[in-house]
C-alpha positions, -999 to 999 in steps of 0.1 A, spaced: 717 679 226 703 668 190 688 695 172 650 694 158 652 678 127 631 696 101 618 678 74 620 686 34 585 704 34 596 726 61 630 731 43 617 742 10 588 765 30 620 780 47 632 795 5 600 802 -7 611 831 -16 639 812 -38 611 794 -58 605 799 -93 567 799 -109 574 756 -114 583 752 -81 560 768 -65 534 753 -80 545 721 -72 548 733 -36 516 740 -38 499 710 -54 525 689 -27 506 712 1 471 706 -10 476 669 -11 485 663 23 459 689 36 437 662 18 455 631 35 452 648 70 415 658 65 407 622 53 425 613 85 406 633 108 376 624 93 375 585 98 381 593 132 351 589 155 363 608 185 356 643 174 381 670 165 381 712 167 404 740 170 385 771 182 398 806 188 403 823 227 365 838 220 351 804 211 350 804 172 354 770 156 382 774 129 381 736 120 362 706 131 363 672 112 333 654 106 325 641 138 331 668 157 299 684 131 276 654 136 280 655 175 272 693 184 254 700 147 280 725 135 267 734 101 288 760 89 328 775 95 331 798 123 301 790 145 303 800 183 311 767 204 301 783 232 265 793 214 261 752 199 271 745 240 254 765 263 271 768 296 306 753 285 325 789 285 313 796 321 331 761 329 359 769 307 365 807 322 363 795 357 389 771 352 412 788 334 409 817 357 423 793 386 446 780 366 480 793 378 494 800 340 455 807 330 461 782 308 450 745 319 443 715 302 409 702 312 379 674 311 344 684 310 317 657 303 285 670 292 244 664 281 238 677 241 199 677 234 208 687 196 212 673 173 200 643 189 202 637 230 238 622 242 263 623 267 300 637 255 332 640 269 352 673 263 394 673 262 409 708 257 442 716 258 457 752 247 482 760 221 503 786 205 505 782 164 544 791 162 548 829 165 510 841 162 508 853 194 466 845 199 459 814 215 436 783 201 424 755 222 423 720 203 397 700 216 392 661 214 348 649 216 342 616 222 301 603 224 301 587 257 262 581 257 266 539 254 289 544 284 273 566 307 240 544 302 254 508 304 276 525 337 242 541 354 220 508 343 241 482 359 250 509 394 207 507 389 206 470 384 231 465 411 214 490 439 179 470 430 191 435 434 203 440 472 174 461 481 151 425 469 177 406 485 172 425 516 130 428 510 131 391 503 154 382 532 126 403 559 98 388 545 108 350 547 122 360 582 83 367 586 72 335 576 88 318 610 67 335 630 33 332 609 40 291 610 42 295 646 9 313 646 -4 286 625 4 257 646 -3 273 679 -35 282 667 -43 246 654 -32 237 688 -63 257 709 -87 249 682 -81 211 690 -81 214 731 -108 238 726 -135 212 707 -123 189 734 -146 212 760 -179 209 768 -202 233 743 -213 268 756 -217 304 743 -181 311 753 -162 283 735 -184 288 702 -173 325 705 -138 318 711 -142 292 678 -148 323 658 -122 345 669 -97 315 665 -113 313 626 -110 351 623 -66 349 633 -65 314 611 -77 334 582 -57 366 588 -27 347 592 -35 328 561 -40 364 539 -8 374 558 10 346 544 -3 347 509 12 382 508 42 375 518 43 340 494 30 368 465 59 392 473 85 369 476 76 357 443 77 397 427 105 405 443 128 372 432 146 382 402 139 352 377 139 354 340 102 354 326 84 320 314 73 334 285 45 314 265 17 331 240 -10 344 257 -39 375 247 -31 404 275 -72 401 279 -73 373 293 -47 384 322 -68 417 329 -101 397 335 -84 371 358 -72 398 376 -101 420 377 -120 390 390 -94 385 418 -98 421 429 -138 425 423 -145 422 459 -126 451 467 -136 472 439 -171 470 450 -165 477 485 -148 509 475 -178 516 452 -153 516 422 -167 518 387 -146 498 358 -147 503 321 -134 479 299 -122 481 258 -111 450 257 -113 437 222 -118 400 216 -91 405 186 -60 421 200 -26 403 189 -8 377 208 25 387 231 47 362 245 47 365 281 46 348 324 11 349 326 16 351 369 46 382 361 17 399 343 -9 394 366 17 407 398 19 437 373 -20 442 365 -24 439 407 -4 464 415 -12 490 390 -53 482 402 -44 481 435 -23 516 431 -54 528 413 -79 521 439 -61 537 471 -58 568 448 -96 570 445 -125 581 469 -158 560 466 -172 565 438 -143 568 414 -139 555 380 -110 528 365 -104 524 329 -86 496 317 -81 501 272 -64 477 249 -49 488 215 -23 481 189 -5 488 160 13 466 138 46 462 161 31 466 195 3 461 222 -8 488 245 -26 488 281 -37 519 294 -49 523 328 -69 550 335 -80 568 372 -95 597 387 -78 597 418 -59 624 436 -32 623 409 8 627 416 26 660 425 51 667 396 82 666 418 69 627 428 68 618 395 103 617 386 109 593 418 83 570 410 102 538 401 130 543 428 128 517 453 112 528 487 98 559 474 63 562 478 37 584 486 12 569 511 13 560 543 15 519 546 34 517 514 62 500 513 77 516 478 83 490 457 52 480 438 60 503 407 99 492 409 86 459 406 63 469 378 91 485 357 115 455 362 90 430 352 77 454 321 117 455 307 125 418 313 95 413 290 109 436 265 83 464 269 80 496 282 60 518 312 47 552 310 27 574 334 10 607 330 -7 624 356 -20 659 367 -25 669 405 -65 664 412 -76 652 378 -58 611 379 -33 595 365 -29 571 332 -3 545 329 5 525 294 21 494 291 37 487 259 44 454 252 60 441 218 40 418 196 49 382 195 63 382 159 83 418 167 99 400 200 141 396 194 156 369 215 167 382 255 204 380 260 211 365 293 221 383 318 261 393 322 
């Protein structure tokens, strides 16, 4: 078997003790140059790089191994700049059958700035020095992780609509039918001679025609929120959206004995936008507002900007939303009253980031709820990639 060739660095190291004053400064000045050309290495990597002591202590770490856990000086604790990552460590190195494994850890850092990373250690022994180090590979997996969970998201949404749209145009068969059949008695009905009866049955045959027609207009309104289709965008004042909605729903507000407030400035910016997406939007969010309320309660609908952006904020005094409901609030199907059907505020957000904007809520148990729309101004809008 071939022996392990040893090159000329290692063969001089091996007579040091040979070397006169010349020579070993020359060793040495040979020695600091490549500890220079390795360190410049390391450092145009981008995955990050560390050796650490068995008790955690970071003995070297190139430069983006320092930007991604905020190592500022020699010898820090990597298990104090990464809470929790010895316990993982420790239990699997006590299962470990040589108590010495090579492992994979991914992680969430919140400093110095919030990202996902993924963790390679592997143990090794520095020629006779008996203490072991653990070398350790970082690599800042945070574009990955959110590209992966945004199209598993994207991918879970899509069916779901498919599935919502599929029901409700399955629903539309049997409202025609309705439709026709009602027609059908109305006509064979007028055909009779007058009397108390007949003009009573003429109402209640008015009263279905009409319910079937709201029924249908639902379904014709969902089918159209629910459709993913890019947005016609076009310049329009976000004012002018909010009134024709408000007029839409004043009927109802009233007959809840809902009070609205308005700031609605005559001078806010122009957003490019689908007028009907924004009005679906502005419906539900009303609509959300007034179930939350008893009789009586106040909305308040607020328009302000900056010089990048255009903000909506919706205010109520309903019964507010239980803090363990709020994380779940744009998950499809998820909803907290009793005839909802969950996916008014998924259809919200989805509309909100095909636009390019943004959705907030805020909201305390008893007190109400705010939501913001953020929505960018026409002259800060970048062009939409298409999708895939």
């Amino acid at each position: 078997m071939a022996g392990k060739k040893t090159s000329s660095l290692e063969r001089l190291l091996e007579r040091i003790d040979q070397l006169d004053s010349a020579n070993l400064h020359n060793l040495v000045q040979r020695l600091a140059r490549e500890r220079t050309l390795l360190e410049g290495v390391f450092n145009t990597l981008q995955e990050g790089v560390l050796v650490i002591d068995a008790e955690g202590a970071v003995e070297y770490a190139n430069a983006a191994a320092e930007r991604l856990i905020g190592l500022k000086e020699p010898g820090a604790s990597l298990w104090r700049l990464v809470p929790g990552l010895r316990a993982s460590i420790d239990g699997a190195t006590s299962a470990a059958p040589d108590g010495a494994p090579m492992l994979t850890r991914e992680f969430e850092l919140a400093y110095p700035t919030p990202r996902v990373v993924r963790l390679y250690m592997v143990p090794f022994h520095e020629g006779e020095n008996p203490h072991r180090r653990f070398a350790i590979i970082l690599t800042d997996i945070t574009g990955e992780k959110k590209s992966t969970d945004e199209r598993i998201e994207n991918e879970r949404i899509s069916s779901i609509l498919l599935l919502a749209a599929g029901v409700a145009h399955e629903l539309g068969n049997p409202l025609n039918s309705l439709t026709i059949h009602l027609q059908l008695i109305e006509r064979r009905l007028k055909k009779l001679p007058g009397s108390r009866e007949a003009r009573a049955l003429e109402d209640s045959i008015k009263v279905c025609q009409d319910e079937v027609a709201r029924l249908d207009g639902i379904i014709r309104n969902f089918l159209e929120a629910v459709r993913p289709r890019p947005p016609d965008l076009a310049e329009l004042k976000v004012n002018e959206v909010i009134d024709d909605v408000l007029r839409f729903q004043a009927k109802e507000l009233e007959d809840r004995d809902i009070v609205v407030d308005c700031e609605l400035p005559a001078g806010s910016p122009v957003i490019m936008a689908d007028r009907g997406q924004l009005k679906q939007v502005f419906f539900n969010l009303i609509k959300n507002a007034m179930e939350a309320m008893q009789a009586g309660g106040r909305l308040s609908l607020k328009v302000r900007w900056d010089d990048d952006s255009v903000f909506v904020a919706l205010a109520d005094t309903g019964s507010g939303i239980k803090a363990e409901d709020l994380a779940r609030l744009f998950q499809p199907y998820h909803t907290t009253k009793v005839t909802g059907h969950g996916l008014g505020l998924m259809i919200v957000q989805r509309i909100m980031r095909d636009h390019g904007g943004h959705v907030g809520i805020e909201s305390k148990e008893g007190v109400g709820t705010v939501v913001t729309l953020q929505f960018p101004q026409k002259h800060r809008r970048v062009r939409m990639l298409p999708a895939g």
